[in-house]
C-alpha positions in Angstrom: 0.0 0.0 0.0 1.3 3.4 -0.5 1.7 6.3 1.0 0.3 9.6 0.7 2.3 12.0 -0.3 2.3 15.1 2.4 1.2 18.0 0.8 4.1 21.2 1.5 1.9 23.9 2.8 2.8 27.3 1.8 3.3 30.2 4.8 1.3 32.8 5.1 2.2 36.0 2.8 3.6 38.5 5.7 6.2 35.5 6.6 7.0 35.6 2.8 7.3 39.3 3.0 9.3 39.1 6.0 12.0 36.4 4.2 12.2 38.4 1.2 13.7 41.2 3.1 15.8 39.4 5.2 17.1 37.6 1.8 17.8 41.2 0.2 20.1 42.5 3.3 22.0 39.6 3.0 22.2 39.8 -0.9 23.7 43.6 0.1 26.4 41.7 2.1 26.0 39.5 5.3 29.2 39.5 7.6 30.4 35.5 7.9 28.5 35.9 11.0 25.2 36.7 9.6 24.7 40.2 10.7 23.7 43.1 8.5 26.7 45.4 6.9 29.4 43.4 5.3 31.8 44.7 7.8 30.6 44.8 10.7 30.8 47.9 11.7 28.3 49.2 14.6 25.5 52.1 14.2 27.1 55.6 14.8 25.3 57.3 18.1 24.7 61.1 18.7 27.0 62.2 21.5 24.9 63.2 24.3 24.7 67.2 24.6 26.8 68.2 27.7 27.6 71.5 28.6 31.1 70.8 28.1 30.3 70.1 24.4 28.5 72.8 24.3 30.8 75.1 25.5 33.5 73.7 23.2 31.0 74.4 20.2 30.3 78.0 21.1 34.6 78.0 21.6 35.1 76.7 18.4 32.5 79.3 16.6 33.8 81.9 18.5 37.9 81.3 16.9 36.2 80.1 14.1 35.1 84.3 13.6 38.9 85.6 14.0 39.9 83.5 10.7 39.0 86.2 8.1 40.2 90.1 7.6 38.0 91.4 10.4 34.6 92.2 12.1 32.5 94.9 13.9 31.2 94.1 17.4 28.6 96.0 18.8 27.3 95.2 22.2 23.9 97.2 23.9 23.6 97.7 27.3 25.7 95.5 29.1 28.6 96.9 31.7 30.1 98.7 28.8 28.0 99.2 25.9 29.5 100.1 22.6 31.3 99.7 19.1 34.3 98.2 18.1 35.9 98.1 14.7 38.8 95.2 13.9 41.1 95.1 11.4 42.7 92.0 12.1 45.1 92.1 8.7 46.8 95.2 9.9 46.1 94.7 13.3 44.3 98.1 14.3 40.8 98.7 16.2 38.7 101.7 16.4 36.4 101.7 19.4 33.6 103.4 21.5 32.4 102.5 24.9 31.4 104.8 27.8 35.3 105.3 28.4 35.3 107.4 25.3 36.8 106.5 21.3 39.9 105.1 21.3 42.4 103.1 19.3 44.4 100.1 19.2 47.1 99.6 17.1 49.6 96.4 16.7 52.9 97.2 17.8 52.6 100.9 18.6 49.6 100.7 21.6 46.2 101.9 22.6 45.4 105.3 21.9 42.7 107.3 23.0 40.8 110.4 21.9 41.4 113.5 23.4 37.6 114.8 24.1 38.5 118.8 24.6 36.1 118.9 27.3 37.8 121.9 29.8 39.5 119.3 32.0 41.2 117.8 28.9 42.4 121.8 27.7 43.9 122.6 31.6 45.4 118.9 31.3 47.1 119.5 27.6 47.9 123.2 29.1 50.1 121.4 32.3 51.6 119.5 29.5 52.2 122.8 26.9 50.9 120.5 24.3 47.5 122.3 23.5 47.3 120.6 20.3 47.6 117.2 21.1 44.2 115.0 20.0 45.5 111.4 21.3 46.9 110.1 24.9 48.6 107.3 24.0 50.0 103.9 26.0 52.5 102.6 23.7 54.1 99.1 23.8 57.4 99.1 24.9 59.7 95.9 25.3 61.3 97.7 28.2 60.1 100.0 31.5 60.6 103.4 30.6 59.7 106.5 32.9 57.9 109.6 32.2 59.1 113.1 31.8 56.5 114.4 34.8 58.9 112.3 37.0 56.8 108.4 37.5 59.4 105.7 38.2 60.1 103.5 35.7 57.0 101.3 34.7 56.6 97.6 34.0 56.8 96.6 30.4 53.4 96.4 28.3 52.3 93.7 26.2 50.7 93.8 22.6 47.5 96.3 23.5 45.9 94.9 20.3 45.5 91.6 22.4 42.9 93.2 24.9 40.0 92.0 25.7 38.3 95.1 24.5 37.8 94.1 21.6 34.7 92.2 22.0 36.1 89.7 20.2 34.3 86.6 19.2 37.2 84.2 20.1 36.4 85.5 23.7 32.6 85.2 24.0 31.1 82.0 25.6 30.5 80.3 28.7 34.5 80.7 29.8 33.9 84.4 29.7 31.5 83.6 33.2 33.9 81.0 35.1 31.8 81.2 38.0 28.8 80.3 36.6 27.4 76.8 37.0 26.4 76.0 34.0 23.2 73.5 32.8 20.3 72.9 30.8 22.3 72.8 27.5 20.5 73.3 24.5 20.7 73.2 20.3 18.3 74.5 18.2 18.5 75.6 14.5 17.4 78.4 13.3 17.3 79.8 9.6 20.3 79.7 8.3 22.3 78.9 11.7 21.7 77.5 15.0 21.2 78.7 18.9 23.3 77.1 21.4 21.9 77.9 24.9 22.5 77.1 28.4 21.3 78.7 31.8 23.6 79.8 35.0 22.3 78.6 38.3 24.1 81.2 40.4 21.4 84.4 41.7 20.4 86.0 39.8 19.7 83.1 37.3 20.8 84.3 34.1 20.0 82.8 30.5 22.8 82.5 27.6 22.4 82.1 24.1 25.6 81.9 21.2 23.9 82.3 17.9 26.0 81.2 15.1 25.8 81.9 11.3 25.8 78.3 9.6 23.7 75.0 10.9 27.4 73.0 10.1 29.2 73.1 13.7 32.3 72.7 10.7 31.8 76.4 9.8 30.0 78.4 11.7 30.9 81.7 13.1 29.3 83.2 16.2 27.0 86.3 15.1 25.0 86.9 18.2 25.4 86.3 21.8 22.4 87.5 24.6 22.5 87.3 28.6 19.6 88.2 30.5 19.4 87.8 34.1 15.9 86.8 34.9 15.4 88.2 38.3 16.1 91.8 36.6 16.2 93.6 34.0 20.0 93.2 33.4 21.3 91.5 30.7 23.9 92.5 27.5 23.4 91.7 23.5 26.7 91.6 21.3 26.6 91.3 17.5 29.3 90.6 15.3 29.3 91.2 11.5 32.3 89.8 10.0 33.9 92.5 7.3 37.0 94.3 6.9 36.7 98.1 8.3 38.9 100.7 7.2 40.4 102.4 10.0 43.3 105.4 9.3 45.4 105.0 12.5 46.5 107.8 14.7 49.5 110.3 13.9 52.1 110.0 16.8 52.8 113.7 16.4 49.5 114.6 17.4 50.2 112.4 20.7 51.1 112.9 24.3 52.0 109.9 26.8 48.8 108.6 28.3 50.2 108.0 32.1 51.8 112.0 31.5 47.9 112.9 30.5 46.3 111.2 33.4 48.7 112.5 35.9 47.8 115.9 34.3 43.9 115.3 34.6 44.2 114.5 37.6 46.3 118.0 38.6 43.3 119.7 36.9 41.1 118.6 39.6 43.0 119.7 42.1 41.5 122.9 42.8 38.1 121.8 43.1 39.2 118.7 45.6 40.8 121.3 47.7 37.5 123.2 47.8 35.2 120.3 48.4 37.8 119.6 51.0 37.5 123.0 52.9 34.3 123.6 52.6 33.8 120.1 54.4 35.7 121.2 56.8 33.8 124.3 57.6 30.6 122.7 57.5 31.8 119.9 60.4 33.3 122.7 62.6 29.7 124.6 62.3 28.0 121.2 63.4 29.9 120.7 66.2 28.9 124.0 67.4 25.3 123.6 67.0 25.3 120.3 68.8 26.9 121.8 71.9 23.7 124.4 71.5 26.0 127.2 70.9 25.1 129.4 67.7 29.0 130.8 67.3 31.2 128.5 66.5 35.0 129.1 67.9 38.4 128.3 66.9 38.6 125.4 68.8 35.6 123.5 67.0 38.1 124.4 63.7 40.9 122.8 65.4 39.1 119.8 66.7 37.7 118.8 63.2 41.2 118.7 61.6 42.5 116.9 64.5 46.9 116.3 64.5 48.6 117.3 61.1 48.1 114.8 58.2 50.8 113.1 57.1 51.3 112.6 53.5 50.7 109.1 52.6 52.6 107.1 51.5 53.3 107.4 47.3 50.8 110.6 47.2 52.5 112.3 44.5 49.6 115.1 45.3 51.3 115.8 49.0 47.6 116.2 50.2 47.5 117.6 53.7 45.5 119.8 56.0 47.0 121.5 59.0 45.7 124.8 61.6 48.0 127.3 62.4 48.5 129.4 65.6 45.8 131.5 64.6 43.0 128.9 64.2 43.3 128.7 60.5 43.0 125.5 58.8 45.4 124.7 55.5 44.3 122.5 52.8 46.6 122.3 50.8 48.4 119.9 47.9 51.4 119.7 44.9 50.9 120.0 41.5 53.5 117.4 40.2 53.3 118.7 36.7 53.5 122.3 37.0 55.8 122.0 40.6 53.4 124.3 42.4 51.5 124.2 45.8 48.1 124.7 45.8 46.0 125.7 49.1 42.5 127.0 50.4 41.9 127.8 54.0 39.1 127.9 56.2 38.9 130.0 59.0 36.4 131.6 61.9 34.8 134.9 60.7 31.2 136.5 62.8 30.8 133.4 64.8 30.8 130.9 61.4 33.5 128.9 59.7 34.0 129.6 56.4 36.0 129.0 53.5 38.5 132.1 52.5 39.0 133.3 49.0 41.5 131.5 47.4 
């Protein structure tokens, strides 16, 4: 008798489905092992978003900014709000900030403009350099001292190096090291991308590097915003990259910028000297009129000025105030630049102290 033959079943058609595709990955190369990819080699995986990457990107943006011929920062409010113009070819700058317009130039120093305001005109007149439109601190390989007398002074480095600039290559989360740093965050936008992250220290402030190019390979920063979110704080810097023209300063039209702030500060000298008295006056008169007396005497005088002030210590200024036999107190100071003393005095006149003509 014989037997039946069995009758081969055929699967169902998802399990056909199923082998077919299986049967095409291999046909694209199965390693001896059986497993998809020919070589073996194991899916790629995002790295996770740290703030440490982060940071780096922003870093890399920021140096990625200071390859070309130049930019122009421009920051709004902020601790120093203001413009900056870099040529990094010929390695000048051309700023603005609330310190006034100045220059930086490679190799020669920072100079800055000379405002003419009537402290700058008795400064340049101390100086006998009325026409002078730039105070400059030059860079100097060794110390060298000043003609108004300063000792010798410590060498000075390449001023087109400061952090003035507002440069790109310096903006980023290293620019805040005590800020602890988290919630990093990557988001594109148009053309480029946002790379935030928020400080925890008080008040909590909020960061964001905008760059110009979605390719962390070539993006530049363009944009970087702080806010603090407790206040109304916070500073926006743009940079557009471009080469200014800047026509750098004529050293003839110079004076030395420690010589100039010496002189400014000479200037003020007479009006320190009369804040000064007329302090003085004004104690003595108190002291009077909290003993209930409505004259005020010598002695009150002599009481507020106390012992003879010694100079301090590296005052250049010799600023001292003194009473002499007669009750009359001396304010009085040195003009380093023009090598002349300088006094006001108070004195008791009707029952009042008062400050004499000078």
């Amino acid at each position: 008798m014989r037997r039946p033959v069995p009758t081969r079943r055929l699967p169902p058609l998802p399990a056909l489905l199923l082998w077919a595709w299986l049967l095409s990955v291999c046909l694209a190369g199965c390693s001896p092992a059986g497993s998809a990819g020919g070589t073996g080699t194991a899916p790629v995986t995002a790295v996770p978003l740290t703030v440490e990457s982060l940071t780096a990107q922003v870093m890399a943006a920021g140096r990625r900014g200071t390859d070309g011929d130049g930019y122009v920062a421009v920051t709004e409010h902020g601790v120093s709000p203001g413009r900056t113009e870099v040529d990094l070819r010929g390695r000048i700058a051309f700023g603005r900030d609330d310190g006034g317009s100045w220059y930086l130039v490679g190799g020669r120093g920072e100079y800055l403009v000379i405002t003419g305001s009537e402290a700058d005109r008795a400064a340049l007149g101390f100086l006998g350099r009325p026409d002078a439109r730039f105070a400059v601190r030059p860079d100097r390989a060794t110390p060298v001292a000043t003609k108004t007398g300063d000792p010798a002074r410590e060498p000075v480095a390449d001023m087109f190096r400061d952090a003035r600039l507002r440069s790109p290559a310096q903006a980023g989360p290293a620019g805040f090291p005590r800020a602890q740093w988290s919630q990093p965050q990557i988001r594109q936008v148009g053309s480029g991308r946002i790379l935030s992250l928020a400080a925890a220290y008080p008040p909590k402030t909020v960061c964001s590097w905008t760059t110009d190019s979605a390719d962390p390979r070539r993006e530049r920063l363009v944009r970087e915003e702080c806010f603090a979110t407790e206040d109304d704080g916070g500073a926006i810097t743009t940079w557009t990259y471009t080469r200014p023209r800047i026509t750098p300063p004529d050293d003839a039209w110079a004076v030395d910028r420690e010589e100039f702030d010496l002189a400014l500060a000479a200037a003020d000298l007479p009006r320190q000297l009369a804040q000064e008295a007329r302090s003085i006056a004004r104690a003595a008169n108190r002291r009077a009129a909290r003993d209930h007396r409505s004259v005020t005497r010598t002695s009150d005088l002599r009481a507020v000025v106390g012992a003879a002030r010694e100079v301090a210590e590296n005052d250049r200024f010799r600023k001292r105030t003194t009473t002499d036999t007669a009750g009359v107190a001396h304010v009085t100071a040195y003009n380093p630049v023009t090598r002349t003393t300088l006094e006001r005095r108070v004195a008791v006149r009707d029952g009042k102290a008062v400050v004499l003509p000078a």
